[in-house]
PDB file of N, H, CA, C and O in Angstrom:
ATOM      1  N   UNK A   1       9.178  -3.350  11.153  1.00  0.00           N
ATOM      2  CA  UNK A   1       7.811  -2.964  10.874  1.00  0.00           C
ATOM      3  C   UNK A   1       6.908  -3.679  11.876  1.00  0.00           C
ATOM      4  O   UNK A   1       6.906  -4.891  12.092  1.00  0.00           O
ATOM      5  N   UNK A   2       6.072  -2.670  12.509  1.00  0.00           N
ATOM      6  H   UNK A   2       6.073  -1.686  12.334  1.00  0.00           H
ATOM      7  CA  UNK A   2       5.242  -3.160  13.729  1.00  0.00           C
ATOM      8  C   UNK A   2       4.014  -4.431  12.740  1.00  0.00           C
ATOM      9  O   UNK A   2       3.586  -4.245  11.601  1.00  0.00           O
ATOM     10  N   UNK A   3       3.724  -5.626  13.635  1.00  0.00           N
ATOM     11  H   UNK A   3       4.072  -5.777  14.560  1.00  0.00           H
ATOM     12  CA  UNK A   3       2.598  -5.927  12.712  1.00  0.00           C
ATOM     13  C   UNK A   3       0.994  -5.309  12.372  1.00  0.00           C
ATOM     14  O   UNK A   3       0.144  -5.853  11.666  1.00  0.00           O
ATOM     15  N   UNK A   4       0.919  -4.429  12.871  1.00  0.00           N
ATOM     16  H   UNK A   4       1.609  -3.987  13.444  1.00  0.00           H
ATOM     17  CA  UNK A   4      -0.303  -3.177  12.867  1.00  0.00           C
ATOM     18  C   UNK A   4       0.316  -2.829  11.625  1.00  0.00           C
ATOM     19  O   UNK A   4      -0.017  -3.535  10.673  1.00  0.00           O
ATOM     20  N   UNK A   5       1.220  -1.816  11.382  1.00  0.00           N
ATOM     21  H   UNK A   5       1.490  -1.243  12.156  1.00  0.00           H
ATOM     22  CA  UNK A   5       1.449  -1.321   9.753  1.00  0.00           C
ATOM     23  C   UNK A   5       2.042  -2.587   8.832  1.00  0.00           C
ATOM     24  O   UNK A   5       2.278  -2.480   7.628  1.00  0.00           O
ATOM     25  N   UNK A   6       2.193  -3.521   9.436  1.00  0.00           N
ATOM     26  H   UNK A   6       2.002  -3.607  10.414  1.00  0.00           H
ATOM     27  CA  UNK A   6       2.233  -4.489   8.423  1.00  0.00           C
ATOM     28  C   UNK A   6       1.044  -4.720   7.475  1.00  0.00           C
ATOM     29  O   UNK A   6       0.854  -4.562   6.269  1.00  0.00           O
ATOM     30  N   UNK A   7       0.103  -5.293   8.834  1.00  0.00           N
ATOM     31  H   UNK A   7       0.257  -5.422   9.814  1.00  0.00           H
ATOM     32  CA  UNK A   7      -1.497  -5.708   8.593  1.00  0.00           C
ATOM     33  C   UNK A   7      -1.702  -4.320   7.320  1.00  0.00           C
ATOM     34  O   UNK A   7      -1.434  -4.340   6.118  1.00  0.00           O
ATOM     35  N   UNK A   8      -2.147  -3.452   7.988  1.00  0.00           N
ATOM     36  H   UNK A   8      -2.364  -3.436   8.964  1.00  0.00           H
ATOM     37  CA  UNK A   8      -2.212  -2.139   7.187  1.00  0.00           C
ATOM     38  C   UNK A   8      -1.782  -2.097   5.565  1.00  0.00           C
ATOM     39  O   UNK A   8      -2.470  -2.113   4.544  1.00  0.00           O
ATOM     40  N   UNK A   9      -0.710  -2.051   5.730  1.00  0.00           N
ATOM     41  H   UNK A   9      -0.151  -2.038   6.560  1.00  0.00           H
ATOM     42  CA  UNK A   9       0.173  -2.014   4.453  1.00  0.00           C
ATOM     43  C   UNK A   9      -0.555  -3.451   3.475  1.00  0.00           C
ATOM     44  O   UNK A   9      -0.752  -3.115   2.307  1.00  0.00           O
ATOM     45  N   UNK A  10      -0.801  -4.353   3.663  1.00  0.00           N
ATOM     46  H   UNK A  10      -0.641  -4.625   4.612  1.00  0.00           H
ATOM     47  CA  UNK A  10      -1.298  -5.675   2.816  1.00  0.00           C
ATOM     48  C   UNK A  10      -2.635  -5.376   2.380  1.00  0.00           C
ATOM     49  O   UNK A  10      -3.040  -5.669   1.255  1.00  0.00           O
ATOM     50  N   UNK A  11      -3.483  -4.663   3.458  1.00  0.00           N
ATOM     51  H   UNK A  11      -3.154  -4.425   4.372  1.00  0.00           H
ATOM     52  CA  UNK A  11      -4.674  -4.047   2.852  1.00  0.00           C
ATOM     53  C   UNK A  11      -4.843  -3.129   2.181  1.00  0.00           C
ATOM     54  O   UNK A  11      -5.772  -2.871   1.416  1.00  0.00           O
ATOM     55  N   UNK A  12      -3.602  -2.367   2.529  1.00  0.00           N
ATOM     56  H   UNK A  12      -2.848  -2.577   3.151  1.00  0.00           H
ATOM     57  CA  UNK A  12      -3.890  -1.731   0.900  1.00  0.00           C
ATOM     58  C   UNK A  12      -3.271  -2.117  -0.101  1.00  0.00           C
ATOM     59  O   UNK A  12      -3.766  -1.674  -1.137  1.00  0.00           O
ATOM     60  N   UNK A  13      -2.444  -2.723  -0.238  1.00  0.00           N
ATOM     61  H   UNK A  13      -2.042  -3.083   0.604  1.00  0.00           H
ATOM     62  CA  UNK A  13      -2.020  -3.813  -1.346  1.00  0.00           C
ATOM     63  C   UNK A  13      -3.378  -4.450  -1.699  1.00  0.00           C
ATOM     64  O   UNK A  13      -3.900  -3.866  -2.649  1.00  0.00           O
ATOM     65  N   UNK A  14      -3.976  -5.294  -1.300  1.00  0.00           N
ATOM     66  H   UNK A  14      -3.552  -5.769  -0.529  1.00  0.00           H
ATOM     67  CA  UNK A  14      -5.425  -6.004  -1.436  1.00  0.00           C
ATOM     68  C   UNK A  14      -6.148  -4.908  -1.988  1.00  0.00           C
ATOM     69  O   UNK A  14      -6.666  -5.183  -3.070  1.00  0.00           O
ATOM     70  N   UNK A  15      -6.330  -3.813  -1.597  1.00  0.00           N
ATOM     71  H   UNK A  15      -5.908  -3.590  -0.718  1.00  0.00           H
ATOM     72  CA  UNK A  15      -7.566  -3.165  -2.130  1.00  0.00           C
ATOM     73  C   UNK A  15      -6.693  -2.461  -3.421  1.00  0.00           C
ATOM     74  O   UNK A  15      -7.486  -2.327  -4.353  1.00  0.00           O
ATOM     75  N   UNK A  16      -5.738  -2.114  -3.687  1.00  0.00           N
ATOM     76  H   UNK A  16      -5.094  -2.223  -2.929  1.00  0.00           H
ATOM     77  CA  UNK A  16      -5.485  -2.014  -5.238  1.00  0.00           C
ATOM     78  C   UNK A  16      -5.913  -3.031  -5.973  1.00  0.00           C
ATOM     79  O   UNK A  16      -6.643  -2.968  -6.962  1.00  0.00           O
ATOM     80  N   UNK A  17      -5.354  -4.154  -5.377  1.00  0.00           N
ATOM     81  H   UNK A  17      -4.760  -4.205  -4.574  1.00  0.00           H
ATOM     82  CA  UNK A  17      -5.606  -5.474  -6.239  1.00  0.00           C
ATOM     83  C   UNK A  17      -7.074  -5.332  -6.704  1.00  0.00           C
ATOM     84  O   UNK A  17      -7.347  -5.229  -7.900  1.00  0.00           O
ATOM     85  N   UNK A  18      -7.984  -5.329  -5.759  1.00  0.00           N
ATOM     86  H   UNK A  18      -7.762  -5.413  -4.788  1.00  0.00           H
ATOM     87  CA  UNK A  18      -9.270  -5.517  -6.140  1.00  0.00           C
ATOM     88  C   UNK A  18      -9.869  -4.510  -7.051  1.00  0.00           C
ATOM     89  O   UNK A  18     -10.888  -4.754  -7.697  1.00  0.00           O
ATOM     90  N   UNK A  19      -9.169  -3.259  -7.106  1.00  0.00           N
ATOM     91  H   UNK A  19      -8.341  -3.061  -6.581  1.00  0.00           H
ATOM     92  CA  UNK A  19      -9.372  -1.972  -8.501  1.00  0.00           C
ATOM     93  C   UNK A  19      -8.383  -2.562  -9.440  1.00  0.00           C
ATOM     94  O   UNK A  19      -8.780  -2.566 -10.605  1.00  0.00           O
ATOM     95  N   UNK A  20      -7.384  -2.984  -9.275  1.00  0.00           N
ATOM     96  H   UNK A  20      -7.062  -2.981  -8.328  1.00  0.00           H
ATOM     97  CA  UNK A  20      -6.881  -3.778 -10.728  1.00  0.00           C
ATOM     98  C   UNK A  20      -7.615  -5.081 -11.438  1.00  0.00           C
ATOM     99  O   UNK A  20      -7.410  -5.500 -12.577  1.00  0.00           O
ATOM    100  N   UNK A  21      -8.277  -5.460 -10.717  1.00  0.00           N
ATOM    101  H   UNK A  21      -8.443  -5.119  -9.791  1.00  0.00           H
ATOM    102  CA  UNK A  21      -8.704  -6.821 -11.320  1.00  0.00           C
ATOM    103  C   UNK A  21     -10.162  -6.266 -11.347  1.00  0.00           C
ATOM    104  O   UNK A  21     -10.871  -6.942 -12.093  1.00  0.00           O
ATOM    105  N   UNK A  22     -10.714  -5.387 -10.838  1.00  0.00           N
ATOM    106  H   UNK A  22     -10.138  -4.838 -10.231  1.00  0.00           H
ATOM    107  CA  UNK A  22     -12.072  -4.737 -11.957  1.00  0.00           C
ATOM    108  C   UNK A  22     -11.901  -4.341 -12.510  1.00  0.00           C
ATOM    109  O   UNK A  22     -12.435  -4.835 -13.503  1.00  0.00           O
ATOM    110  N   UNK A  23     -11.262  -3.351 -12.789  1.00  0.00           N
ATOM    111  H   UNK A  23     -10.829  -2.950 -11.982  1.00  0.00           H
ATOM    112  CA  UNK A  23     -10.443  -2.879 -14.099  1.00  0.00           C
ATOM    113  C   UNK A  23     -10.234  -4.041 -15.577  1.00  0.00           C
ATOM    114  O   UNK A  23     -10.608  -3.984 -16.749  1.00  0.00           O
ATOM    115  N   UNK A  24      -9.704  -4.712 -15.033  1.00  0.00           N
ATOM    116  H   UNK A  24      -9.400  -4.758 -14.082  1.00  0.00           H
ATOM    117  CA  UNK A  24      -9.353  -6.203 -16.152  1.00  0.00           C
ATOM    118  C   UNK A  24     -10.222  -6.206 -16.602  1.00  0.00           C
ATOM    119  O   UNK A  24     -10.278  -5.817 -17.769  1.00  0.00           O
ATOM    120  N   UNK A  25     -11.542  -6.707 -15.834  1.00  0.00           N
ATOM    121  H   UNK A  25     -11.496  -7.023 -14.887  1.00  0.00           H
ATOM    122  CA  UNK A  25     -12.364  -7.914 -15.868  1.00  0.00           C
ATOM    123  C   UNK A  25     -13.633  -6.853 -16.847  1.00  0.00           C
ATOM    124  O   UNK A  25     -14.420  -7.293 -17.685  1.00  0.00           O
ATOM    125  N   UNK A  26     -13.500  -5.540 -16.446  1.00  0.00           N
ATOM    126  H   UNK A  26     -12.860  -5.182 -15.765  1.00  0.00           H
ATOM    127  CA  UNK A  26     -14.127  -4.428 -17.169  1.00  0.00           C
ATOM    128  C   UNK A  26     -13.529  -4.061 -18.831  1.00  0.00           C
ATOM    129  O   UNK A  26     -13.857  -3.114 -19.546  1.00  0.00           O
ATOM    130  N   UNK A  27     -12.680  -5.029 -19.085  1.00  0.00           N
ATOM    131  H   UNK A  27     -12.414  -5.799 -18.504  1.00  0.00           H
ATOM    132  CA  UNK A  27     -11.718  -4.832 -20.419  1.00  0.00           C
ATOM    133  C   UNK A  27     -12.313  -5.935 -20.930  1.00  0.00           C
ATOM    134  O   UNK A  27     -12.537  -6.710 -20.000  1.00  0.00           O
ATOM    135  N   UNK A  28     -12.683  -6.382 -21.990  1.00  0.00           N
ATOM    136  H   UNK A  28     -12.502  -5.753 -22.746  1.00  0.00           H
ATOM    137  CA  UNK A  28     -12.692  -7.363 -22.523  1.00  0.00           C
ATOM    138  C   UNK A  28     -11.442  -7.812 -23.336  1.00  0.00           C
ATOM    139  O   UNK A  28     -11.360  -8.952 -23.793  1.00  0.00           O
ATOM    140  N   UNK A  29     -10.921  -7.308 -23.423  1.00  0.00           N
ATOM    141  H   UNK A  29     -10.987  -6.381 -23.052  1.00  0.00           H
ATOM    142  CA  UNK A  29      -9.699  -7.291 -24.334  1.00  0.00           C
ATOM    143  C   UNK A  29      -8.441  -7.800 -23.089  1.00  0.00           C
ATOM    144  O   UNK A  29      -7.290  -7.476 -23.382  1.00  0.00           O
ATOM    145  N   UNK A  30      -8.622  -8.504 -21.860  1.00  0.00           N
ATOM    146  H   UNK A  30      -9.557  -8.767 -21.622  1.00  0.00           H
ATOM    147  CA  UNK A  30      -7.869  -8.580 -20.896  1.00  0.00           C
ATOM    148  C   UNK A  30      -7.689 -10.022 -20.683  1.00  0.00           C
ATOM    149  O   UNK A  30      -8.569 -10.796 -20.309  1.00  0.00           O
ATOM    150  N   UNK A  31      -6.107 -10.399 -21.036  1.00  0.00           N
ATOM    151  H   UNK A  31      -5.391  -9.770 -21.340  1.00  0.00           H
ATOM    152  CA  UNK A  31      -6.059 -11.840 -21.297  1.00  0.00           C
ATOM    153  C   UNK A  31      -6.615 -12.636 -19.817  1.00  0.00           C
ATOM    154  O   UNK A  31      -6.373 -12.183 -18.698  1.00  0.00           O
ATOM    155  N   UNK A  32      -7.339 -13.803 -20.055  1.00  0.00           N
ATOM    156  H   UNK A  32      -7.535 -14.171 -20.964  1.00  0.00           H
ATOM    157  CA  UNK A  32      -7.085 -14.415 -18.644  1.00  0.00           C
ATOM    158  C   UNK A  32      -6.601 -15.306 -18.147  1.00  0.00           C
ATOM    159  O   UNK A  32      -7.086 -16.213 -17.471  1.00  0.00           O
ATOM    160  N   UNK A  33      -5.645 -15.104 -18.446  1.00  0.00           N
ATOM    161  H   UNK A  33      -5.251 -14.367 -18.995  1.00  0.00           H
ATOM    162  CA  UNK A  33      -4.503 -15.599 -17.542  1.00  0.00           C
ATOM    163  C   UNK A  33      -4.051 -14.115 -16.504  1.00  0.00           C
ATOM    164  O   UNK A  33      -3.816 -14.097 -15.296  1.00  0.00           O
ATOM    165  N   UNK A  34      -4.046 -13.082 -17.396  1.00  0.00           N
ATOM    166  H   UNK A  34      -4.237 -13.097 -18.378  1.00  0.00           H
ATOM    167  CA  UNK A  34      -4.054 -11.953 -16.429  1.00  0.00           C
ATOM    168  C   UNK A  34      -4.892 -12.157 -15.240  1.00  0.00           C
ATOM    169  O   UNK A  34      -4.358 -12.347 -14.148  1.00  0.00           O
ATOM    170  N   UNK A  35      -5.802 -12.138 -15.337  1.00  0.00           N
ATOM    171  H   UNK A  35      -6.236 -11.983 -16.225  1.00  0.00           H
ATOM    172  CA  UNK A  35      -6.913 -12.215 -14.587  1.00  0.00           C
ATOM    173  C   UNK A  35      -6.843 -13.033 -13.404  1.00  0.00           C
ATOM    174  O   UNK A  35      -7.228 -12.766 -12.265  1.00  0.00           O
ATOM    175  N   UNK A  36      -6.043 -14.539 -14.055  1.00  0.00           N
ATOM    176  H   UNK A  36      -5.731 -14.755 -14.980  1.00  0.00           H
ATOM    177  CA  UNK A  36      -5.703 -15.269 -12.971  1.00  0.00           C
ATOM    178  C   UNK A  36      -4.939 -14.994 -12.023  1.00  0.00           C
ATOM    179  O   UNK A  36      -5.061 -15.279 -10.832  1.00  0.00           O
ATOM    180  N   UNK A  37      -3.963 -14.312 -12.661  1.00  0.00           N
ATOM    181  H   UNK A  37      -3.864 -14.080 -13.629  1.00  0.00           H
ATOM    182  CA  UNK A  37      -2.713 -14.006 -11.890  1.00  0.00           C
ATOM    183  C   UNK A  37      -2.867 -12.677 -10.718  1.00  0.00           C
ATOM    184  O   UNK A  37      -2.193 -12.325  -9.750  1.00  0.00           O
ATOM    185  N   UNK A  38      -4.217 -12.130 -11.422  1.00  0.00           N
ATOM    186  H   UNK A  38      -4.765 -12.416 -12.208  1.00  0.00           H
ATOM    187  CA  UNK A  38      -3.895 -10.866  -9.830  1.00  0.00           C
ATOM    188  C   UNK A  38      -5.223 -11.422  -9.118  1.00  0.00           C
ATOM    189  O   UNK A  38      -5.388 -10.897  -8.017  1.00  0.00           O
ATOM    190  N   UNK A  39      -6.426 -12.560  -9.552  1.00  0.00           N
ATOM    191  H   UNK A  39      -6.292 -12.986 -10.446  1.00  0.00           H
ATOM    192  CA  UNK A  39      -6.852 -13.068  -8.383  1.00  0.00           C
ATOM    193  C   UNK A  39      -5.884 -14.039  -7.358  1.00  0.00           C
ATOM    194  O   UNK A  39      -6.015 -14.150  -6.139  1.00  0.00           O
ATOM    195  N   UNK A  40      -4.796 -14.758  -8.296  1.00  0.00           N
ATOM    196  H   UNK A  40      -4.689 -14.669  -9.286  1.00  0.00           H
ATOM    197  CA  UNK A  40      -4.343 -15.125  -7.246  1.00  0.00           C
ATOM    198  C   UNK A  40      -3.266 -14.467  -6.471  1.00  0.00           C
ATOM    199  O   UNK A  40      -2.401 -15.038  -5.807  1.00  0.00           O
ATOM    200  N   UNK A  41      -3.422 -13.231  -6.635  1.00  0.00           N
ATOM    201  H   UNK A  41      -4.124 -12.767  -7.174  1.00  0.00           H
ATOM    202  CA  UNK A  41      -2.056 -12.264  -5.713  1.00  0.00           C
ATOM    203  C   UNK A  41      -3.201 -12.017  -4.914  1.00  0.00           C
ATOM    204  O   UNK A  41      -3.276 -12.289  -3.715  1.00  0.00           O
ATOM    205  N   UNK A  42      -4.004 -11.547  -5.532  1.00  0.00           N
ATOM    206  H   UNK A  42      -3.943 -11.326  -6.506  1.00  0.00           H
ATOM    207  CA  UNK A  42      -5.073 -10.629  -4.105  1.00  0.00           C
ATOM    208  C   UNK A  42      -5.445 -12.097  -2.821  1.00  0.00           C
ATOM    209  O   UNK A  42      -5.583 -11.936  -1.608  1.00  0.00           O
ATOM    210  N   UNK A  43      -5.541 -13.610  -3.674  1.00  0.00           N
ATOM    211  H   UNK A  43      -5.429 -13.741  -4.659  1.00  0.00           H
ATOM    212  CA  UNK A  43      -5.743 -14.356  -2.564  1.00  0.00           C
ATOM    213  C   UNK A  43      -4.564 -14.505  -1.364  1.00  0.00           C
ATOM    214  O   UNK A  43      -4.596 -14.676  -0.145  1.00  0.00           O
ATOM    215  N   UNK A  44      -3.591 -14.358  -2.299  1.00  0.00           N
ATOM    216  H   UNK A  44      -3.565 -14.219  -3.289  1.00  0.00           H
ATOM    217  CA  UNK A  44      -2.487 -14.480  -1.597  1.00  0.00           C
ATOM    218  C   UNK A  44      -2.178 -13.526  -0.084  1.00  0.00           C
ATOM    219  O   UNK A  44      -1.866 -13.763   1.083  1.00  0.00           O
ATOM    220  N   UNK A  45      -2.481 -12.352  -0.930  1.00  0.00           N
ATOM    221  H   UNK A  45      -2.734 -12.160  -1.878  1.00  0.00           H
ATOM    222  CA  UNK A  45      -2.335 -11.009  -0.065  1.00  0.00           C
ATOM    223  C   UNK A  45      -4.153 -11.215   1.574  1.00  0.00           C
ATOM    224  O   UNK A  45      -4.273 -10.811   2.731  1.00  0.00           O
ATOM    225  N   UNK A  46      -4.869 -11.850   0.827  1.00  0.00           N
ATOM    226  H   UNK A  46      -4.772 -12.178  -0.112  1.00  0.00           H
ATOM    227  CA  UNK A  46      -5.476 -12.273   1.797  1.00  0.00           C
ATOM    228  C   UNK A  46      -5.822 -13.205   2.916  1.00  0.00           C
ATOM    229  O   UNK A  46      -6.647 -13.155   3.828  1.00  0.00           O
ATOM    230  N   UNK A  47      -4.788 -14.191   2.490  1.00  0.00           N
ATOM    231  H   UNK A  47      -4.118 -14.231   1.749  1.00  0.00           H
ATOM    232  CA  UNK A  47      -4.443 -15.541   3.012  1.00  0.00           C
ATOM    233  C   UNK A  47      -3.605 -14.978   4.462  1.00  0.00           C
ATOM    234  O   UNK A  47      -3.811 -15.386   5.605  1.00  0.00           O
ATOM    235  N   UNK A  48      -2.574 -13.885   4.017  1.00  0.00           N
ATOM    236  H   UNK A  48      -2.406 -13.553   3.088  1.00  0.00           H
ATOM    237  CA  UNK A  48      -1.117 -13.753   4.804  1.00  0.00           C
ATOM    238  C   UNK A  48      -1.872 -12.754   5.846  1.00  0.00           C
ATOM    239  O   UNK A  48      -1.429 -12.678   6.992  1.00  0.00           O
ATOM    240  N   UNK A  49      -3.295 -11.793   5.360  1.00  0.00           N
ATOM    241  H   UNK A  49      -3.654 -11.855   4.429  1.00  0.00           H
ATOM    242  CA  UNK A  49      -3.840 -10.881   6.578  1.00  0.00           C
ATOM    243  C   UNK A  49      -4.108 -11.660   7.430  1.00  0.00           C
ATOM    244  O   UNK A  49      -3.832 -11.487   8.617  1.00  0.00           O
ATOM    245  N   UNK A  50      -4.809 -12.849   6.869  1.00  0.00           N
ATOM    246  H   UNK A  50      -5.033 -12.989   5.905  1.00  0.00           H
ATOM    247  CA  UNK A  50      -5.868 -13.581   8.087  1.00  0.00           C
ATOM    248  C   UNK A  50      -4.438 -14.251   8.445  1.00  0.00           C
ATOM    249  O   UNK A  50      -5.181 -13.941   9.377  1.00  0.00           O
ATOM    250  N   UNK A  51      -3.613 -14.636   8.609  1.00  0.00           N
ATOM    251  H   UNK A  51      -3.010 -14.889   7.852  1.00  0.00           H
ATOM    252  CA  UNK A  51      -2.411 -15.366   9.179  1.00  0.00           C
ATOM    253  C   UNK A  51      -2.370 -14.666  10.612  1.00  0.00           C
ATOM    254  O   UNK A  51      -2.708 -14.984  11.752  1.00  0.00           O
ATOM    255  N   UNK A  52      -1.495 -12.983   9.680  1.00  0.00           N
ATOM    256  H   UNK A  52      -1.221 -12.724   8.754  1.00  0.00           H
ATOM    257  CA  UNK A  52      -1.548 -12.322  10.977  1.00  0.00           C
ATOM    258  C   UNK A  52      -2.399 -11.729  11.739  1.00  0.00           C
ATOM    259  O   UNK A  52      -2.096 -11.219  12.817  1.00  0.00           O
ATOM    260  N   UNK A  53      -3.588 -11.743  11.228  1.00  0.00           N
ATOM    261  H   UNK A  53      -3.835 -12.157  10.352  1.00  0.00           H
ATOM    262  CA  UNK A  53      -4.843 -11.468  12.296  1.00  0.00           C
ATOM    263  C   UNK A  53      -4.600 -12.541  13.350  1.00  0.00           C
ATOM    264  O   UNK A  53      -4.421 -12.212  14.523  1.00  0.00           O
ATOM    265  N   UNK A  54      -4.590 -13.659  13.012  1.00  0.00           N
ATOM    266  H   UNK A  54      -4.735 -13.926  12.059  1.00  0.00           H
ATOM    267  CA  UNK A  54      -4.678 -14.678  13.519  1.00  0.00           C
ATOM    268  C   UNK A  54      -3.529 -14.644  15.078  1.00  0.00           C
ATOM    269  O   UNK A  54      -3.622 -14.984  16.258  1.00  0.00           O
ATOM    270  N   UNK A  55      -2.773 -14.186  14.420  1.00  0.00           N
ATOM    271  H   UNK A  55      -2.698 -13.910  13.462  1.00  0.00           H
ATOM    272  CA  UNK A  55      -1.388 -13.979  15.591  1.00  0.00           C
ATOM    273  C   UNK A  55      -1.437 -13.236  16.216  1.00  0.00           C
ATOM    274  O   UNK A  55      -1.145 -13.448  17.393  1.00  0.00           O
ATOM    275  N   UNK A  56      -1.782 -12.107  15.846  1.00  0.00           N
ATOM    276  H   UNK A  56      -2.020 -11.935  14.890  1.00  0.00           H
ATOM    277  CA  UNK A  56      -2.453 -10.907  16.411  1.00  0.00           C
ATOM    278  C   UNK A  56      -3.193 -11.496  17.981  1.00  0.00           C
ATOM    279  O   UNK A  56      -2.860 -11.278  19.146  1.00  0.00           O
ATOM    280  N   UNK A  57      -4.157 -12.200  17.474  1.00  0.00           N
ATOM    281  H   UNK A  57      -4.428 -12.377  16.528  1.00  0.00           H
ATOM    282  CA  UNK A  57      -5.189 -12.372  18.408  1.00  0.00           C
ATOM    283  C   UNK A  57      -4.718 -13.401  19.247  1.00  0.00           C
ATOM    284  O   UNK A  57      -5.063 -13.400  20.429  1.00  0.00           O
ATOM    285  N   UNK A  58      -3.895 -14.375  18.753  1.00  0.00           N
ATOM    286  H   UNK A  58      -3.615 -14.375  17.793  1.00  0.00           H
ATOM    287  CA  UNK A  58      -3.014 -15.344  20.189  1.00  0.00           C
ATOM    288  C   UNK A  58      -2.138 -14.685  20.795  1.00  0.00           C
ATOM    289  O   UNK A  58      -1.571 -15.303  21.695  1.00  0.00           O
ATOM    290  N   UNK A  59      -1.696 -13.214  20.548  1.00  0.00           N
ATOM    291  H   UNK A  59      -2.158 -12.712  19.816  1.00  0.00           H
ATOM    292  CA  UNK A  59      -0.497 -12.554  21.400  1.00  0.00           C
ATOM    293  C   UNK A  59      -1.742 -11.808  22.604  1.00  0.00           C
ATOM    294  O   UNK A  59      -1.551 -11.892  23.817  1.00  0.00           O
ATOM    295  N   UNK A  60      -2.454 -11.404  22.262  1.00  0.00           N
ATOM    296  H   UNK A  60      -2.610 -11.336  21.276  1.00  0.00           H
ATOM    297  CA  UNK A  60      -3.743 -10.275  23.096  1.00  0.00           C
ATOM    298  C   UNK A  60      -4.059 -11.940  24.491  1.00  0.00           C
ATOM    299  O   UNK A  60      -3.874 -11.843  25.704  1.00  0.00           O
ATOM    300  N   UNK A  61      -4.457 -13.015  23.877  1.00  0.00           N
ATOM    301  H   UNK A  61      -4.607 -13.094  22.892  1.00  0.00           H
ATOM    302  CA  UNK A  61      -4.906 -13.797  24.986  1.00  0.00           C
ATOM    303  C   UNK A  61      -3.773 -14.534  25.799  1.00  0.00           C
ATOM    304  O   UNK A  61      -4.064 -15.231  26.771  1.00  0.00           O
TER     305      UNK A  61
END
């Protein structure tokens, strides 16, 4: 997998995340610990873009 459809592929992972966890947070009835658990996937999933952005941009210079 090229890291272009990598990158790709995590953002849209991330942007479900971010319709699942409004979704939750729009429930009152939504334990939180749930809550915790897909903010911390979506951080996760955002931590690893900026990684490879990051690499991205030391291979170009």
């Amino acid at each position: 997998m090229s890291m272009q459809s990598h990158l790709a592929d995590l953002e849209k992972r991330h942007r479900a995340l971010e319709d699942e966890l409004a979704d939750a947070i729009a429930h009152p009835s939504t334990d939180d610990l749930r809550i915790a658990e897909l903010k911390r996937r979506k951080l996760k999933l955002k931590d690893e873009m900026a990684r490879l952005q990051g690499r991205a941009a030391e291979t170009v210079h």
